[in-house]
N, C-alpha and C positions, 0 to 999 in steps of 0.2 A: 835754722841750721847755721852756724858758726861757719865762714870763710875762711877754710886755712888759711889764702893769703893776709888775709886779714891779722888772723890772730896772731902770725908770725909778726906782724909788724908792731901788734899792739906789747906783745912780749915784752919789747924793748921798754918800753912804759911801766910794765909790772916790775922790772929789775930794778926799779927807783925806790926802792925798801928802805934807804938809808936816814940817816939824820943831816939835814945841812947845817955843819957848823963853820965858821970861820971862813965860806967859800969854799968848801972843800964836803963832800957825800962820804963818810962813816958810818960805818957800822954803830949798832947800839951796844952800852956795855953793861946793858942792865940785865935782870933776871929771869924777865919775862918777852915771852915771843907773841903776837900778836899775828889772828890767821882773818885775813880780807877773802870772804866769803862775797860770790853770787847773790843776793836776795833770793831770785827765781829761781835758781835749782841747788844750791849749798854746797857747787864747786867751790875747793880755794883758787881763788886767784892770783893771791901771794901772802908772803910771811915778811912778817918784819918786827926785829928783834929792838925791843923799848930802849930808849937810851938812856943811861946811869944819871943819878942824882947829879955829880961832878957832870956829867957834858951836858946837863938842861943848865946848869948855873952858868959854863964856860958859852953856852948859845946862845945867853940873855946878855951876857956883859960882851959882847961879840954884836948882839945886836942893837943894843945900845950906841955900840963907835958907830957902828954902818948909819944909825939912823940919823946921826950929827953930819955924817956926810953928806948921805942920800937929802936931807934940809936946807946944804950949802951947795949945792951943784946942779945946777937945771942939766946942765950938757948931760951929766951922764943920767938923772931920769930920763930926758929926750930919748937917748941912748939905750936905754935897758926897756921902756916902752915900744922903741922901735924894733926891738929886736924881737921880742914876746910877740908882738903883731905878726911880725914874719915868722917867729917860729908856730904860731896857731895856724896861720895859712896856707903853711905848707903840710903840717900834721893833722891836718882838720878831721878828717877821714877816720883815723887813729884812735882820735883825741873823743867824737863822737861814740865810736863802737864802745871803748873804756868806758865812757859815761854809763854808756846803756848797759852794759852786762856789771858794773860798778853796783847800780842802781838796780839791777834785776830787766829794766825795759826795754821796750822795742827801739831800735837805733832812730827813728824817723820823731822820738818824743826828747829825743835827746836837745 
């Protein structure tokens, strides 16, 4: 059985439906909506709407600049690996239960 409190906070997780482009979470502005189903019981868990031809092309040349950076800067990978660390650690709990109902499984095989 599902912990309310739990699910409340996993919520916050499902509402990351978007596309990241540019550093920035958008909406998709394609034609197709995409529904993230349960495995184990064929709840949705969320929807999330596909992003247009134009924002997968503007994502790639987007992530082409990041990745010349991301190449020339140890600081800020040090930086964005340490922060991911801390953000897994404090959301760990969260981040688990998602897996497992993600996955359809029991949080403890997560």
């Amino acid at each position: 059985m599902e912990n309310t409190l739990q699910k409340g906070k996993v919520e916050k997780f499902l509402q990351l439906n978007k596309s990241y482009i540019n550093g920035q979470w958008v909406d998709g502005d394609g034609n197709e909506t995409v529904t993230i189903l349960n495995p184990y019981n064929n709840k949705t868990l969320t929807e999330v709407q596909i992003a247009s031809k134009q924002q997968v092309e503007e994502a790639y040349i987007y992530a082409q600049d990041a990745h010349l950076e991301w190449g020339e800067n140890a600081a800020l990978r040090k930086d964005v690996f340490q922060k991911a660390a801390k953000f897994f650690e404090n959301n760990k709990e969260e981040i688990l239960h998602l897996l497992a109902i993600e996955t359809g499984s029991a949080p403890f095989k997560a």
